[in-house]
C-alpha beads as a LAMMPS data file, in Angstrom:
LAMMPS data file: protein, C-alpha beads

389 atoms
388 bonds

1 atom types
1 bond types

-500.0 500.0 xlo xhi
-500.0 500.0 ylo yhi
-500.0 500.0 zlo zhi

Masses

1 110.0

Atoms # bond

1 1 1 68.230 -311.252 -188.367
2 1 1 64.991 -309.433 -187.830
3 1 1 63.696 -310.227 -190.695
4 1 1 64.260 -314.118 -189.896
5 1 1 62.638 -314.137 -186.753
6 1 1 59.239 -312.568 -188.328
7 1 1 59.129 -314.874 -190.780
8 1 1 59.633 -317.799 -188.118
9 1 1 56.655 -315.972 -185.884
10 1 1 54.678 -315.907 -188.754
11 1 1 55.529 -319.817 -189.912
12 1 1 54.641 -321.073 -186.500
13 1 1 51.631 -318.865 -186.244
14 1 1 50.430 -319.746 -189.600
15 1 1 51.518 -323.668 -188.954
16 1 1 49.504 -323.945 -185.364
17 1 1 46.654 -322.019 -186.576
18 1 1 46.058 -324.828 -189.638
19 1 1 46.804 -327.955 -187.132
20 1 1 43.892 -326.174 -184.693
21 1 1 41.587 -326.126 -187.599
22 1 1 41.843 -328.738 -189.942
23 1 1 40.014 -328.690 -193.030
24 1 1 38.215 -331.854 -193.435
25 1 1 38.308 -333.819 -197.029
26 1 1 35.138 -334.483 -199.337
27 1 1 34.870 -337.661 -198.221
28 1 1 34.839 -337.119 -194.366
29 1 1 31.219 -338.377 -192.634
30 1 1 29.767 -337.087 -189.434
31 1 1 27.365 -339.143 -187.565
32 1 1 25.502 -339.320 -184.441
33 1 1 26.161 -342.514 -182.205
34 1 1 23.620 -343.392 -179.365
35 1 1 24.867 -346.289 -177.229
36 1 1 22.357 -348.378 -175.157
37 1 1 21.675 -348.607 -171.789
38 1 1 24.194 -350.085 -169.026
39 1 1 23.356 -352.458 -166.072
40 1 1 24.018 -349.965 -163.515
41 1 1 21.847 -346.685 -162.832
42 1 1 24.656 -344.204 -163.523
43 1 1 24.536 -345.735 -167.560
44 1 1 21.130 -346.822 -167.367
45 1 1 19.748 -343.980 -169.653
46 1 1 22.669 -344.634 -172.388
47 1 1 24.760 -341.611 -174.274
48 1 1 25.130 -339.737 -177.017
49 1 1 28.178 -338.581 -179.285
50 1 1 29.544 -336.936 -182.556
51 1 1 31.469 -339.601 -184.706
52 1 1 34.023 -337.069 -186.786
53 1 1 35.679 -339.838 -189.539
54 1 1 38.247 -338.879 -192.707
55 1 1 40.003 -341.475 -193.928
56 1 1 42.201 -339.013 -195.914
57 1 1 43.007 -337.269 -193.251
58 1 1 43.521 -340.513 -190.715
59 1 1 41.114 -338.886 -188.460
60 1 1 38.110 -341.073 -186.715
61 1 1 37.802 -339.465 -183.260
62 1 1 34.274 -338.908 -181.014
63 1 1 33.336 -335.532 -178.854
64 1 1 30.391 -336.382 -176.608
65 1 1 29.180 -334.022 -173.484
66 1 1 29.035 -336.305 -170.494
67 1 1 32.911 -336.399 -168.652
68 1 1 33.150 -335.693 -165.540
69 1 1 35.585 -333.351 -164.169
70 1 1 36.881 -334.769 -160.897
71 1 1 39.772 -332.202 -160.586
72 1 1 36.536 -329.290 -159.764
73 1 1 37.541 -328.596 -156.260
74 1 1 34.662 -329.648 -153.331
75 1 1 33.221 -331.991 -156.259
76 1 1 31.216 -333.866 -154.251
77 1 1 29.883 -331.510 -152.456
78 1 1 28.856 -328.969 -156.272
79 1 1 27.378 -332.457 -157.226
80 1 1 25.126 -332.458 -154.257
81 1 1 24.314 -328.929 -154.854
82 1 1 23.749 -329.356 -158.509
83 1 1 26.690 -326.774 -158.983
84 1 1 28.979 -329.440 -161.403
85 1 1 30.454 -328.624 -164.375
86 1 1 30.720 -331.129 -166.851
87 1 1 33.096 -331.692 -169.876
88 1 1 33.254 -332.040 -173.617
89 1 1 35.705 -335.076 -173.949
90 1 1 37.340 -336.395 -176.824
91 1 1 38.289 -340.248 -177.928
92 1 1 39.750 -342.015 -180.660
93 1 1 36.772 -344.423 -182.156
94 1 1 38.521 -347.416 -181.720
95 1 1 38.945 -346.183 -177.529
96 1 1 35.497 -345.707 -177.685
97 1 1 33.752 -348.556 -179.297
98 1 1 36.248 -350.737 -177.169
99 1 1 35.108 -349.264 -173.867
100 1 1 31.211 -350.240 -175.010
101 1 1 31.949 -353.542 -176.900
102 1 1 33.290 -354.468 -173.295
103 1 1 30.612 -353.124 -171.463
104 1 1 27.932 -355.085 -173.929
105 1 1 26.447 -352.295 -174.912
106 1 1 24.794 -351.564 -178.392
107 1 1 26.087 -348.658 -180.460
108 1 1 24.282 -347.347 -183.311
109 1 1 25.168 -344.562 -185.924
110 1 1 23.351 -342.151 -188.075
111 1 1 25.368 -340.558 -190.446
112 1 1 24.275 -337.339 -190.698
113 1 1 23.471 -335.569 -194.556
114 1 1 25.457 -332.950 -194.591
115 1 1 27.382 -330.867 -197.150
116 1 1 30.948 -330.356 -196.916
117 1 1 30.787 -326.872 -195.753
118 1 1 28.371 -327.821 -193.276
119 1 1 30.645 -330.388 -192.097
120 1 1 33.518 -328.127 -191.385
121 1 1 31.139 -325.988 -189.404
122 1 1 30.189 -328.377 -187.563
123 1 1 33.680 -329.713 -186.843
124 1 1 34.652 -326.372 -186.116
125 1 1 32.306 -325.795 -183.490
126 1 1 33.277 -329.187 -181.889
127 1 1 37.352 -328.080 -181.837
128 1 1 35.992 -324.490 -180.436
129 1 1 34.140 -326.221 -177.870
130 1 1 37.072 -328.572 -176.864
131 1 1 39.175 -325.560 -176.167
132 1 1 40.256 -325.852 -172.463
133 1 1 38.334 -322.357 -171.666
134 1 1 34.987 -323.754 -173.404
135 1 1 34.598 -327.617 -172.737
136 1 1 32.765 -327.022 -168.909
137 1 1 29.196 -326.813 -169.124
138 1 1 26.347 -326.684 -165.932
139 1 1 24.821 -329.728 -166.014
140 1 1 21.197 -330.124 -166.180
141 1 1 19.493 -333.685 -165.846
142 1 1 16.316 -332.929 -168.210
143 1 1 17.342 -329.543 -170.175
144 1 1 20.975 -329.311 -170.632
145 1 1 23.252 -333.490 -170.645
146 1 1 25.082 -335.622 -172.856
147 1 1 21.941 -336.082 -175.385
148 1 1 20.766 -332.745 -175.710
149 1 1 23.852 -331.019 -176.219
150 1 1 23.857 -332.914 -179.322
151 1 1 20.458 -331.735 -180.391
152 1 1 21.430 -327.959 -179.914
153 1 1 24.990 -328.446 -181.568
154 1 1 23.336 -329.891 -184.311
155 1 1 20.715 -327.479 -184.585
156 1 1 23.220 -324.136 -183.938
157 1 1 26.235 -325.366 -186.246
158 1 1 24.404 -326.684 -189.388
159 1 1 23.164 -324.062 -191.710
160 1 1 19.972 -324.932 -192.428
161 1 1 16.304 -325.079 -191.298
162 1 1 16.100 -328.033 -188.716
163 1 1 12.734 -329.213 -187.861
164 1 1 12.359 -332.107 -185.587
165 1 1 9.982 -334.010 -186.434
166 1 1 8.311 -336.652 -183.948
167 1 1 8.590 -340.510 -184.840
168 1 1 5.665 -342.807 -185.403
169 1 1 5.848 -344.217 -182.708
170 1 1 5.485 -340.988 -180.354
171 1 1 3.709 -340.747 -177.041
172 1 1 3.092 -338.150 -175.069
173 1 1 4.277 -338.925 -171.489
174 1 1 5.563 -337.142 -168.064
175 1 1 9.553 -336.665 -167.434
176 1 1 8.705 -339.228 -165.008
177 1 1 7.230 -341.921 -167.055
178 1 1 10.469 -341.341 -169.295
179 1 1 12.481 -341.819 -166.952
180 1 1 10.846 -344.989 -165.675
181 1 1 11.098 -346.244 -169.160
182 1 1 14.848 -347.241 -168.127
183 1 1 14.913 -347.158 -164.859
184 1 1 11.404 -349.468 -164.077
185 1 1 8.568 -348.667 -161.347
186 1 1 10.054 -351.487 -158.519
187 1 1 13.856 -350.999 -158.636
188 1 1 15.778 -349.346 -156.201
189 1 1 17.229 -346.672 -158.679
190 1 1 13.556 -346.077 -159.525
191 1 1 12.735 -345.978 -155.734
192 1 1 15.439 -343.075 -154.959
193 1 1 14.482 -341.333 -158.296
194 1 1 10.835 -340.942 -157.343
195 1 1 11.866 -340.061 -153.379
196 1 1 14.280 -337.631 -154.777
197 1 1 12.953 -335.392 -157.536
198 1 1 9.795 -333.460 -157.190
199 1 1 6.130 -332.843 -159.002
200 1 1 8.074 -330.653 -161.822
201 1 1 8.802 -333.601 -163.396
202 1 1 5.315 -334.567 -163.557
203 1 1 4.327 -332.360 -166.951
204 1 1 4.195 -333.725 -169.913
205 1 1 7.825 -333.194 -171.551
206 1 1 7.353 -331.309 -175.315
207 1 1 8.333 -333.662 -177.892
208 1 1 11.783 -331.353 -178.320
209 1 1 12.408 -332.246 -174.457
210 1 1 12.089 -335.692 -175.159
211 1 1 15.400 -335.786 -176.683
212 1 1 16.980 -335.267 -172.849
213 1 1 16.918 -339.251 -173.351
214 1 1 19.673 -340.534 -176.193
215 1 1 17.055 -342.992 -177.140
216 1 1 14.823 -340.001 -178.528
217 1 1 17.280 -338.562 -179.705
218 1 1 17.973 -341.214 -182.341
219 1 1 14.199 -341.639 -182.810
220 1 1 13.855 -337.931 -183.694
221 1 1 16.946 -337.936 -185.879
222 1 1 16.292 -340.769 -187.696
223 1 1 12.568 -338.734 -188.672
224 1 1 14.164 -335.007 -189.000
225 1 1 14.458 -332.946 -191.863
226 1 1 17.056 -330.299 -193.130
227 1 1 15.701 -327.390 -195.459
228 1 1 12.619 -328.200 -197.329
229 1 1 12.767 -331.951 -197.817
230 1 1 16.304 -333.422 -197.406
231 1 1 16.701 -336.211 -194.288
232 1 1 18.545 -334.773 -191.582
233 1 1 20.312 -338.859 -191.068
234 1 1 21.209 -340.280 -194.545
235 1 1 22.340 -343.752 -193.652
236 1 1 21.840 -345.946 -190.130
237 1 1 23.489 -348.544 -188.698
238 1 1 23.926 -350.705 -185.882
239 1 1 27.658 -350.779 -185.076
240 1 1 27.050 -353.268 -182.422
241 1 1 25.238 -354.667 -180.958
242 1 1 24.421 -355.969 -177.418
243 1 1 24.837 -359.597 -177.230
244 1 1 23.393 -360.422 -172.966
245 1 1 19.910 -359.016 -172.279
246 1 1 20.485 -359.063 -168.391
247 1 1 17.434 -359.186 -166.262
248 1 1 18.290 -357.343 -163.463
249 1 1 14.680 -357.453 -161.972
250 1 1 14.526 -359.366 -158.755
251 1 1 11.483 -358.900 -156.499
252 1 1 13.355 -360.772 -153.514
253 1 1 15.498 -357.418 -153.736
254 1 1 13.035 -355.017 -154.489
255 1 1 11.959 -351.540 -152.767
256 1 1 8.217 -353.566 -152.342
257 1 1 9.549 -356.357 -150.753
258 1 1 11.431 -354.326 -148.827
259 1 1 8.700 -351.949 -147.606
260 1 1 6.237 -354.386 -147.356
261 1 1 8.411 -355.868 -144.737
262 1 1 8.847 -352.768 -142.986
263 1 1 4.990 -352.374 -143.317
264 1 1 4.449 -355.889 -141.969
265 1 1 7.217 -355.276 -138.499
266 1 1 4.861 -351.819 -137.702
267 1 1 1.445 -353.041 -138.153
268 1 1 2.413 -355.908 -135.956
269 1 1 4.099 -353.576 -133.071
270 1 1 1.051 -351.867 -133.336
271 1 1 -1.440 -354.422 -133.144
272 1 1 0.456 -356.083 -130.069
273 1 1 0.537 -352.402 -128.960
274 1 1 -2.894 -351.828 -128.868
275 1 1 -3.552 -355.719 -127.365
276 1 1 -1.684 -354.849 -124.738
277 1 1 -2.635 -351.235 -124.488
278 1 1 1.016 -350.089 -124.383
279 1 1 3.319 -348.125 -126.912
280 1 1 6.483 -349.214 -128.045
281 1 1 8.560 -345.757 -127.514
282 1 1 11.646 -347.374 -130.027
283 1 1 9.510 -347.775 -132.732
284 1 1 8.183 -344.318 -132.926
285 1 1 11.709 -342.685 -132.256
286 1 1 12.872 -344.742 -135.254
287 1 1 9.977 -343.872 -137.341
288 1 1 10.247 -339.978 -136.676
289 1 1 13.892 -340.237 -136.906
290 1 1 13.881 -341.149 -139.936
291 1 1 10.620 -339.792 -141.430
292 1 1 12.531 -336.589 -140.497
293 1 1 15.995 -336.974 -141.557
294 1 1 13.921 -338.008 -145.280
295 1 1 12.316 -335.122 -144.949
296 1 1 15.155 -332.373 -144.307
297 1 1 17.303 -333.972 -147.025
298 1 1 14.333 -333.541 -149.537
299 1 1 13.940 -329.813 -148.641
300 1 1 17.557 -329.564 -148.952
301 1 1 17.186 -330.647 -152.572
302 1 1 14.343 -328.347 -153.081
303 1 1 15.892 -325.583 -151.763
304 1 1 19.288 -325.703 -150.915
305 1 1 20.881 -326.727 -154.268
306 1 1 20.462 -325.788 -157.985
307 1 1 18.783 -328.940 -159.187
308 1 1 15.830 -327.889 -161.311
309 1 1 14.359 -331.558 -161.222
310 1 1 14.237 -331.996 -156.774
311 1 1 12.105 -328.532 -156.737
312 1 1 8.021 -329.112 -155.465
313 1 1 8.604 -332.625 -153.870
314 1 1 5.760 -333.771 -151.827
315 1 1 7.232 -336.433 -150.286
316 1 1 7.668 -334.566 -147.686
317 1 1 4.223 -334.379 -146.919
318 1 1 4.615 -338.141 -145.396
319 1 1 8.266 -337.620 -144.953
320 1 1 7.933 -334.482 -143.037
321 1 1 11.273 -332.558 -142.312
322 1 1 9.323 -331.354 -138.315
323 1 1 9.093 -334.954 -137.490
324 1 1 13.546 -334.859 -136.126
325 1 1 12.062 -332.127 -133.562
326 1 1 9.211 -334.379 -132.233
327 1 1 11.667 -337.058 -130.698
328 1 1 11.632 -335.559 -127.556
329 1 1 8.145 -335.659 -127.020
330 1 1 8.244 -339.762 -127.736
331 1 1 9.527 -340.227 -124.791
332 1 1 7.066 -338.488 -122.511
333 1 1 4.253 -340.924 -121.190
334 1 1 1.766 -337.666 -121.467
335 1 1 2.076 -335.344 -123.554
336 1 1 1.239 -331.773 -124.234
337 1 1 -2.507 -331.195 -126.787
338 1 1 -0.157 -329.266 -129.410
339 1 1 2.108 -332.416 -129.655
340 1 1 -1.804 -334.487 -130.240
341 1 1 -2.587 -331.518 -132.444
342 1 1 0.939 -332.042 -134.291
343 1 1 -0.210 -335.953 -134.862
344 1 1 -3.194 -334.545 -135.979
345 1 1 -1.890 -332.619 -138.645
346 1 1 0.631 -335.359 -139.823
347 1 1 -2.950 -337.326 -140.125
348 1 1 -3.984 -335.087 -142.530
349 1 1 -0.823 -334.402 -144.417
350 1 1 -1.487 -338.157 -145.520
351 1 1 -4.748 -337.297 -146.379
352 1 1 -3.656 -334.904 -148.763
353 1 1 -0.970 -336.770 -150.106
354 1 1 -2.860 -339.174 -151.722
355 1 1 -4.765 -336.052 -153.012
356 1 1 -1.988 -334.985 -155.042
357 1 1 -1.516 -338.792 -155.739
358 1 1 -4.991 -339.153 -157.254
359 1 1 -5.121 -336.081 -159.315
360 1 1 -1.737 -336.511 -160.540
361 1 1 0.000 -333.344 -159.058
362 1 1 2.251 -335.645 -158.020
363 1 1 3.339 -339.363 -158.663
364 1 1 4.975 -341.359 -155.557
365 1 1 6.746 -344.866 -155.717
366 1 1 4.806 -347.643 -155.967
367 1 1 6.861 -349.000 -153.498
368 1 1 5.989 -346.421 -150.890
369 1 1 1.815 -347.675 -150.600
370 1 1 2.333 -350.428 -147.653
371 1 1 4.669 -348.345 -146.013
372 1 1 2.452 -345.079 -146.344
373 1 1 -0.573 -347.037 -144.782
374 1 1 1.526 -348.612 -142.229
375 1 1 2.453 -345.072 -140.873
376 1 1 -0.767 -343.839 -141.422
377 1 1 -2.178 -346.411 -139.155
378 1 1 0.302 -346.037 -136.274
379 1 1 0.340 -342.309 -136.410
380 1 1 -3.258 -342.692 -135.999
381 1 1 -2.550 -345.360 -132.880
382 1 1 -0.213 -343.088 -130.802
383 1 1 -3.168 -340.178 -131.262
384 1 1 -5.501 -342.368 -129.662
385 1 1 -3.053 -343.812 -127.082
386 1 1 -2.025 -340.555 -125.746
387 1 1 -5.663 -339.377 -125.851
388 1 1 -6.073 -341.937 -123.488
389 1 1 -3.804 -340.920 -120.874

Bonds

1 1 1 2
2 1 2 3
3 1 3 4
4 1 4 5
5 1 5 6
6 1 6 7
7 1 7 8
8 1 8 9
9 1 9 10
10 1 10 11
11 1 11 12
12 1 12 13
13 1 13 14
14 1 14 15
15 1 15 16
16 1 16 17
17 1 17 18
18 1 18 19
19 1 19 20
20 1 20 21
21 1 21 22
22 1 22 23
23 1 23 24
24 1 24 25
25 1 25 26
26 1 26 27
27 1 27 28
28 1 28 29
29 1 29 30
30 1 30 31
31 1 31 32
32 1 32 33
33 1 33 34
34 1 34 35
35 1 35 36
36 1 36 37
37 1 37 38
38 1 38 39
39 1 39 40
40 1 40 41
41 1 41 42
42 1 42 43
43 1 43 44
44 1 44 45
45 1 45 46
46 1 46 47
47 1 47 48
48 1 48 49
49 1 49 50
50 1 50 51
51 1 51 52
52 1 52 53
53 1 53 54
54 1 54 55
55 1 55 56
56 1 56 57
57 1 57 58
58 1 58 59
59 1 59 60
60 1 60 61
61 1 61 62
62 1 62 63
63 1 63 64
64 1 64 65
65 1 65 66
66 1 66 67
67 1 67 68
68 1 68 69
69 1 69 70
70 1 70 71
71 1 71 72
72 1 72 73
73 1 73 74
74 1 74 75
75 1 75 76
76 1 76 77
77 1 77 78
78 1 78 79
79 1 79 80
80 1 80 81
81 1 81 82
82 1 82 83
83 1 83 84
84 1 84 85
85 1 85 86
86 1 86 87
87 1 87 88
88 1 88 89
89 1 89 90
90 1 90 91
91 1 91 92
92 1 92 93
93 1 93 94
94 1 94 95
95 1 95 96
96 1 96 97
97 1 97 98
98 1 98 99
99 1 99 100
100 1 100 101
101 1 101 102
102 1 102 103
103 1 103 104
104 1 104 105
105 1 105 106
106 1 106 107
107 1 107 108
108 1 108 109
109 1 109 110
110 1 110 111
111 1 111 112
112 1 112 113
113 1 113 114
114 1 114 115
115 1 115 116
116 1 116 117
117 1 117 118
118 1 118 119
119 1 119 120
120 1 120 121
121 1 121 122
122 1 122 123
123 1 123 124
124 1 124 125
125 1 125 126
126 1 126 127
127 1 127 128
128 1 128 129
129 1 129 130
130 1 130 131
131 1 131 132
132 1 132 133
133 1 133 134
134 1 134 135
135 1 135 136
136 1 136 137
137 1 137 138
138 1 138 139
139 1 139 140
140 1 140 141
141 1 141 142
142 1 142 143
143 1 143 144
144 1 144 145
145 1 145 146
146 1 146 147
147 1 147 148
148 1 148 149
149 1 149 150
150 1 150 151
151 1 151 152
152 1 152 153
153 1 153 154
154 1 154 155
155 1 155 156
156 1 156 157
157 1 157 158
158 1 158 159
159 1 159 160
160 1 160 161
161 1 161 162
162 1 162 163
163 1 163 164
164 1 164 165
165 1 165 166
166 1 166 167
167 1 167 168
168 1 168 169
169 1 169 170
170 1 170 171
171 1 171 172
172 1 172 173
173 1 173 174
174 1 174 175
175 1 175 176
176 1 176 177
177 1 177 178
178 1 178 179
179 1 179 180
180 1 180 181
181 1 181 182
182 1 182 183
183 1 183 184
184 1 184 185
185 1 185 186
186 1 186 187
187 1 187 188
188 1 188 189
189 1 189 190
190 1 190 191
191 1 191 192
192 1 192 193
193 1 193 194
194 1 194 195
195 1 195 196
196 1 196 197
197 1 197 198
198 1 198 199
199 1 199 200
200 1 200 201
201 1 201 202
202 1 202 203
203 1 203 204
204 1 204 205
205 1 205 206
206 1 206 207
207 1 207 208
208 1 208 209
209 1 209 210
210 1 210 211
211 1 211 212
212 1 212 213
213 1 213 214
214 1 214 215
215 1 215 216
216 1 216 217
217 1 217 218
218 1 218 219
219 1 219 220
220 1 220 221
221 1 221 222
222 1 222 223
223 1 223 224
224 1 224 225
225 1 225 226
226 1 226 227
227 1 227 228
228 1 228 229
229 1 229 230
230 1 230 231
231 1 231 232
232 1 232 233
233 1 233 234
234 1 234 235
235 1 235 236
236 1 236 237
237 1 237 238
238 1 238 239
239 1 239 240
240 1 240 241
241 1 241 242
242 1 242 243
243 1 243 244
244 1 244 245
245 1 245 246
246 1 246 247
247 1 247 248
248 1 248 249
249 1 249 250
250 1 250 251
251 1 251 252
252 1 252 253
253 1 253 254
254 1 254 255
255 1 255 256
256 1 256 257
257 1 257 258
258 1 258 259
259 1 259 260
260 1 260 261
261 1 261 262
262 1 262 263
263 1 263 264
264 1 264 265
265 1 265 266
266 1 266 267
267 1 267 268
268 1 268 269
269 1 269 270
270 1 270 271
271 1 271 272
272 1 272 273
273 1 273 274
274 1 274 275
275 1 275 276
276 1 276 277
277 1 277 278
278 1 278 279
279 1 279 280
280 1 280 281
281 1 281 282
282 1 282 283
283 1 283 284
284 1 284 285
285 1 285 286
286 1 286 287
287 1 287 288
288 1 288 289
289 1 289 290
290 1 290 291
291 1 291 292
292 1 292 293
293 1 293 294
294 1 294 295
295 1 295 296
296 1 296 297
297 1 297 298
298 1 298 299
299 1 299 300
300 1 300 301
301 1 301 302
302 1 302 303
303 1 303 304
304 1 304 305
305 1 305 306
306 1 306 307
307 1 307 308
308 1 308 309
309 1 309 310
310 1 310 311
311 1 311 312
312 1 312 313
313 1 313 314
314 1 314 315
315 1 315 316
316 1 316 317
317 1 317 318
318 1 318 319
319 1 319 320
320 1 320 321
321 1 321 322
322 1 322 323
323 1 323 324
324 1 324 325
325 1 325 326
326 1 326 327
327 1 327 328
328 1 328 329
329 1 329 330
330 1 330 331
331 1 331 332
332 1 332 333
333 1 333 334
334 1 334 335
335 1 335 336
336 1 336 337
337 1 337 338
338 1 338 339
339 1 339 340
340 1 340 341
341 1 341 342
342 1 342 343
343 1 343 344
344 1 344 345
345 1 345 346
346 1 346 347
347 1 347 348
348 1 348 349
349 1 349 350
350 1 350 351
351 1 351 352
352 1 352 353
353 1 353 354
354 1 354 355
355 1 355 356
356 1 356 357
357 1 357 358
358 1 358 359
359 1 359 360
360 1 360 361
361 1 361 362
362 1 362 363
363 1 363 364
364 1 364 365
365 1 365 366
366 1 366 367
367 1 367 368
368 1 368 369
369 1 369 370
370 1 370 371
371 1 371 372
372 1 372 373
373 1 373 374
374 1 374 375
375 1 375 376
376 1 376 377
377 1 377 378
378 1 378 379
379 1 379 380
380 1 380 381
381 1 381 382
382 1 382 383
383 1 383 384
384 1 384 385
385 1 385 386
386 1 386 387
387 1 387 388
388 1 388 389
């Protein structure tokens, strides 16, 4: 009876340690898909994935980096603080080109030259990394997402000498100017981008840090080579592809438009201010209010979370974090000379904002210039008003 029961225990052992890792045929393929960019901002910088496909063993599934794991208690909160973990997920191909064919979005593979041990490896590390206590990552927006997972998986499972090498068409640019590549210079995801994240992002990215982007990291893949000679990609196709080009640019609903207009509503309060010699105490509440409220959230970023990308932002030189505390002095009809010396220093804060603007320690949104000399220009109003009285 014993006996029996060992050689069940070893049967089942034997039989779930095979179905974990499955040994692929000699005619499985792995490839790299890249799928284009959505209409929204949360897709607009597209995504990456391993296609695993044996017909012999009925497999075609895809592991890609990017899942979110909305059962991480407080999630919204370790988002904020740049404390989420994200998942390696797992989909049948059909699932997956379904969920992009609907979304219009194009899909293209490289099929990777590979040999077959370097295949299994490969898969192998996938299946290892799908294991419950391996698929959460920390999530890093530049250095560690959906795209360059792939590079490093490809680079640590394959067994050979990977040099990426750049494609013709490189370009040296800033994180930033990457990032406006899909994202534009007068859109409101661009807007919030440029208010949010800091003058780190302002270097030039290495070519290898290009590939943060799934774009690159097709370009790069499609020009990389294994071992001595050997193309890294083999064969590349475009599985689909996208069929609407949606313009989604609209000036009537564009950050400009919609700071010029804020521009336009405090250089006229001003200028009937100053006919009248009188100062309009609800604009400048509003205006410090939220000048200040800007301000705190950015050093929040910069300090108060984990997000490598929000660290060094100078918007808070015109957004300054002080400005909530000043409120109470608004509403004084004299005030004290620290509270002129306080404009003062605002004044100059501008000053050297465009500084870091001109030498390129930091680049600000485009959007930002009427309002920037709109405040400029009233700050510079209530200095002289109260020096007045």
């Amino acid at each position: 009876m014993k006996l029996n029961v060992f050689f069940f225990l070893f049967f089942f052992i034997t039989i779930t340690t095979f179905g974990q890792q499955r040994q692929l045929s000699l005619q499985a393929e792995i490839s790299v898909l890249t799928v284009g960019p959505g209409d929204n901002l949360n897709d607009a910088f597209g995504h990456n994935g391993f296609r695993i496909k044996d017909k012999q063993l009925g497999m075609d599934v895809v592991y890609g980096y990017g899942e979110y794991d909305f059962d991480t208690p407080n999630f919204y909160l370790k988002f904020a603080q740049g404390k989420l973990n994200y998942l390696i997920s797992k989909s049948s191909f059909s699932d997956f080109y379904e969920i992009y064919r609907y979304y219009d979005r194009t899909i293209d593979e490289q099929v990777l030259n590979l040999s077959s041990s370097e295949k299994q490896g490969l898969y192998d590390y996938l299946v290892n990394n799908y294991k419950p206590e391996n698929r959460r990552y920390l999530y890093d927006f530049f250095y560690d997402n959906c795209a360059t997972r792939i590079r490093d998986v490809a680079k640590n499972a394959i067994d050979k000498n990977i040099t990426f090498s750049t494609p013709p068409n490189y370009k040296a640019k800033t994180f930033r100017q990457l990032i406006h590549e899909h994202v534009g210079l007068n859109t409101w995801g661009g807007f919030g981008i440029d208010l949010a994240l800091g003058s780190v992002i302002d270097r030039k990215a290495e070519p290898y840090e290009q590939m943060f982007l799934p774009k690159y990291v097709h370009e790069f893949f499609g020009e990389t080579k294994v071992g001595n000679s050997d193309r890294l990609v083999k064969k590349s196709s475009t599985i689909y592809k996208r069929k609407n080009q949606s313009n989604t640019k609209n000036f009537l609903w564009s950050p400009l438009l919609a700071m010029a207009l804020i521009a336009a509503l405090i250089l006229f309060v001003t200028y009937r201010d100053r006919k009248h010699k009188r100062r309009s105490k609800w604009l400048d509440v509003i205006v410090f209010g939220l000048t200040g409220i800007l301000g705190v959230l950015m050093l929040f970023l910069w300090v108060g979370t984990n997000h490598s990308a929000t660290a060094q932002n100078y918007n808070m030189l015109w957004a300054f974090p002080l400005n909530v505390l000043m409120i109470r002095q608004l509403f004084k009809t004299q005030v004290k000379n620290w509270f002129k010396g306080y404009l003062k220093f605002l004044i100059i804060m501008f000053c050297l904002l465009t500084l870091h603007w001109i030498i390129g320690v930091q680049v600000f949104a485009i959007a930002l210039i009427p309002l920037l000399i709109a405040l400029f220009l009233r700050y510079i109003y209530i200095l002289k008003y109260f020096n007045r009285t």
